[in-house]
C-alpha positions in Angstrom: -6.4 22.8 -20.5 -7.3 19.2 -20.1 -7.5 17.3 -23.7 -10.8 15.2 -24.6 -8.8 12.4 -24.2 -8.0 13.4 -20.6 -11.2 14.1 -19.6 -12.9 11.0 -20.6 -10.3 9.2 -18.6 -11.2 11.4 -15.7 -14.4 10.7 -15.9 -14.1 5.9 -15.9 -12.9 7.0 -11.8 -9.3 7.5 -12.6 -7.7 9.9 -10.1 -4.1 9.8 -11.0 -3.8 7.3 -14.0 -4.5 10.4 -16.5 -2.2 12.4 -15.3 0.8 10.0 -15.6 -0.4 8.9 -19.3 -0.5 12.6 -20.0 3.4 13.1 -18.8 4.3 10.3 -19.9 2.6 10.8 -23.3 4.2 14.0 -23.6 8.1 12.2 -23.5 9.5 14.9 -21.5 11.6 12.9 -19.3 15.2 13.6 -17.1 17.5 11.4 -18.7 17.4 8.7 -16.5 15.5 7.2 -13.7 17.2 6.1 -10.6 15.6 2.9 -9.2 17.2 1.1 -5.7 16.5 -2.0 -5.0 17.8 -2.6 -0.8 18.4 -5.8 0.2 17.5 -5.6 3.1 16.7 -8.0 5.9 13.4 -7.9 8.3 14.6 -7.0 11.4 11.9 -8.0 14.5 10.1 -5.5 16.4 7.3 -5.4 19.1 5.3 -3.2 16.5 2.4 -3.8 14.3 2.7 -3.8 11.2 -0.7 -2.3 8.5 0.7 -4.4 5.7 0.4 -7.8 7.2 -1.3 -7.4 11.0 -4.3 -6.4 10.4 -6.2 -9.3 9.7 -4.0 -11.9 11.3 -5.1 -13.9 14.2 -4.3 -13.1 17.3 -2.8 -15.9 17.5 -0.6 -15.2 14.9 0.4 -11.8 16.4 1.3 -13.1 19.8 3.6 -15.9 18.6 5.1 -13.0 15.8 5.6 -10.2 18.8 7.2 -13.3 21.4 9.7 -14.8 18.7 8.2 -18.3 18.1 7.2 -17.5 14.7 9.9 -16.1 11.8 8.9 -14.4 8.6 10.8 -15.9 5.8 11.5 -14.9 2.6 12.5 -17.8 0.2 13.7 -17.0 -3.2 10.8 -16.9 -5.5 8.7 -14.5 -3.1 12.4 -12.4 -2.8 12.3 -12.0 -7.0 8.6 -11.0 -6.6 9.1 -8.4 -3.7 12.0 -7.1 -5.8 9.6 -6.6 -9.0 7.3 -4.7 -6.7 10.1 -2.5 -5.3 11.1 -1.4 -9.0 7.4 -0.8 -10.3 7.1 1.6 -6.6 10.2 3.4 -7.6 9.4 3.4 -10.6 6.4 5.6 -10.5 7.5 7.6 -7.1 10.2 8.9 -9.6 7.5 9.6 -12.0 5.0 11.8 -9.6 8.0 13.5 -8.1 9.2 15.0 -11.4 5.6 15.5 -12.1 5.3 17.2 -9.1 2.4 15.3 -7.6 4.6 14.1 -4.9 7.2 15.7 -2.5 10.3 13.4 -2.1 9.6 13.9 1.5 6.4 11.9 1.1 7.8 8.9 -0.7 8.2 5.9 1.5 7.9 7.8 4.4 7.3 6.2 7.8 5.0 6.6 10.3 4.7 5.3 13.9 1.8 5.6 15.7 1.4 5.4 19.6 -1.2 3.7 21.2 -2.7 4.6 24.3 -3.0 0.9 25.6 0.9 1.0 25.6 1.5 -0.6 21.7 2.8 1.1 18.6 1.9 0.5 15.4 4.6 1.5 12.0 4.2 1.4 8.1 5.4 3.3 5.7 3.6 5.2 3.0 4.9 5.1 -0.6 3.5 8.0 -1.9 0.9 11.1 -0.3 0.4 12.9 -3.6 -0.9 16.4 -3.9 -3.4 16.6 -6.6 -3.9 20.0 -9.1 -7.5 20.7 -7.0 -5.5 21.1 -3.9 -7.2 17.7 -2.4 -4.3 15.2 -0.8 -4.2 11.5 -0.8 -2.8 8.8 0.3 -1.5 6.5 -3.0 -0.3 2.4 -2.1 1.1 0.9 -4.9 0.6 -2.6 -5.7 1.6 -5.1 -8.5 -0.6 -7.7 -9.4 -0.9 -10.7 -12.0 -2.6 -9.9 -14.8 -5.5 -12.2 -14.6 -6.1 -10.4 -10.7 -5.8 -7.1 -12.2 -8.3 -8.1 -15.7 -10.5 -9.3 -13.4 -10.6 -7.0 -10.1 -8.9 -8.1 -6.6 -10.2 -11.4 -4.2 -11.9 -10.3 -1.9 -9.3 -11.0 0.8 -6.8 -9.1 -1.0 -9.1 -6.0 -1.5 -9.8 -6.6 2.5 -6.4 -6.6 3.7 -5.5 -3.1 1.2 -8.9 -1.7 3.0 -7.7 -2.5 6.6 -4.1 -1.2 6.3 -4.8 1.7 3.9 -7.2 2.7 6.8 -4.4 2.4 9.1 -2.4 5.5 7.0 -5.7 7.0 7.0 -5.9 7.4 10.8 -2.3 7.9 11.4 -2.1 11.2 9.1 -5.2 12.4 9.2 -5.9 12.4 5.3 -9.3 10.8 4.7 -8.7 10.4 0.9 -6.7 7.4 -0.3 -6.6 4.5 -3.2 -4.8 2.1 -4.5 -2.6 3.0 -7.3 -3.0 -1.0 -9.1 0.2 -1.8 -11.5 -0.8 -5.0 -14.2 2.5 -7.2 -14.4 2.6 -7.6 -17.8 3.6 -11.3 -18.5 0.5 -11.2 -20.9 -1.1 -9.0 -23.4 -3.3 -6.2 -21.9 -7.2 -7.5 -21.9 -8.6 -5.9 -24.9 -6.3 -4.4 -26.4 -4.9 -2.2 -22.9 -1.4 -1.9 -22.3 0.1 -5.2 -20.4 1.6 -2.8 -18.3 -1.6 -1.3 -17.3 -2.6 0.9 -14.0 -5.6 1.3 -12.3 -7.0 3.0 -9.2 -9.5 1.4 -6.3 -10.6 4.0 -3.9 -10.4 2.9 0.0 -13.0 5.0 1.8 -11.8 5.8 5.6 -14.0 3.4 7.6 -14.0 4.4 12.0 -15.6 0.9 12.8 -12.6 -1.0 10.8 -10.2 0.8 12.8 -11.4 -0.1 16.0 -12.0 -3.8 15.4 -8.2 -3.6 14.4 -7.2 -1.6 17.4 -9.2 -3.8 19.7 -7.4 -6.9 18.3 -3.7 -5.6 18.9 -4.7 -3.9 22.5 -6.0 -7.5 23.2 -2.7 -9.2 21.6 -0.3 -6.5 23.6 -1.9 -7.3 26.8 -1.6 -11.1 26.4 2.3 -10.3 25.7 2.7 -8.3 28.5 0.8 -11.1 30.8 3.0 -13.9 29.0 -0.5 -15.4 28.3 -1.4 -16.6 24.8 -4.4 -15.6 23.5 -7.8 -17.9 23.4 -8.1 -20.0 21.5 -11.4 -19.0 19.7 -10.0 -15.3 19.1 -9.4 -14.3 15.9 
């Protein structure tokens, strides 16, 4: 049975954030946590990508998918993807000895096949199962403290919407949020922990998906034609 405790969590919105202070409140842990960081190096490929396509010009696309433009990674942005990689594993390790999580649904990768002759990959960090039966779709993301205190920009909650929509679409599970993960480089806004988490629910949205869809057919076709894009398309 649910403590008092629990339950008044449940009740602020919190899916999944009572749940792992419960386990973890309870300090019955394996004796250690394994946590990989891979180096690893972007390697191009004529897909599109939910975590950075969806909102990008087409312009932006076209000269990404033909090879004039390089994604680079300098060394400050490399020590902030690796903090983000250790928070992920950190609580996939957590949900799957909870046993919210299959390790078969951590970081798994989909590829989805257009019709218009395009594919589109991402990979999911977590699709938990929850006690109630109900399945979701979990993206983790790190952010500053004064972002989290103070609720994502606008842009940033737009591009999570589009390219949580994406997994959405691709699996067929309509339920999904954002699993948010405080930093910590300050103390937690009244009195929280500065490692704080909290959830923002993405609902599935058909219109957003086309608008997206349309944009990459569009971008595919000008690749295939060898044609740039106009200029006045977004």
């Amino acid at each position: 049975m649910l403590n008092k405790t629990l339950l008044k969590k449940l009740s602020t919105g919190n899916i999944l954030v009572p749940y792992i202070d419960q386990y973890q409140n309870k300090g019955e842990f394996p004796d250690k946590w394994t946590v990989e960081i891979e180096n690893f190096k972007r390697v191009p490929d004529q897909a599109f990508h939910p975590s950075g396509d969806c909102l990008a010009s087409s312009n932006e696309l076209y000269k990404r998918l033909t090879g004039q433009e390089a994604r680079r990674t300098p060394a400050g942005l490399r020590r902030v993807f690796d903090c983000g990689h250790f928070w992920h594993a950190y609580y996939q390790n957590i949900l799957v000895a909870m046993q919210y999580a299959k390790a078969e649904n951590v970081e798994r990768t989909y590829t989805y096949d257009h019709e218009d002759g395009w594919l589109g990959r991402g990979t999911l960090d977590l699709i938990v199962d929850m006690p109630k039966g109900n399945q979701y779709i979990v993206d983790l993301k790190t952010m500053n403290d004064q972002e989290f205190d103070t609720g994502p920009y606008p842009l940033t909650l737009a591009k999570w919407t589009a390219q949580v929509n994406c997994y959405m679409h691709w699996t067929g599970i309509k339920r999904a949020f954002i699993l948010c993960i405080r930093k910590g480089g300050s103390p937690g806004k009244g009195g929280l922990p500065a490692h704080d988490l909290r959830e923002i629910t993405i609902e599935y949205d058909e219109s957003l998906i086309e608008d997206i869809y349309k944009k990459w057919s569009y971008v595919w076709q000008c690749v295939q034609d060898g044609n740039p894009p106009k200029a006045k398309t977004k």
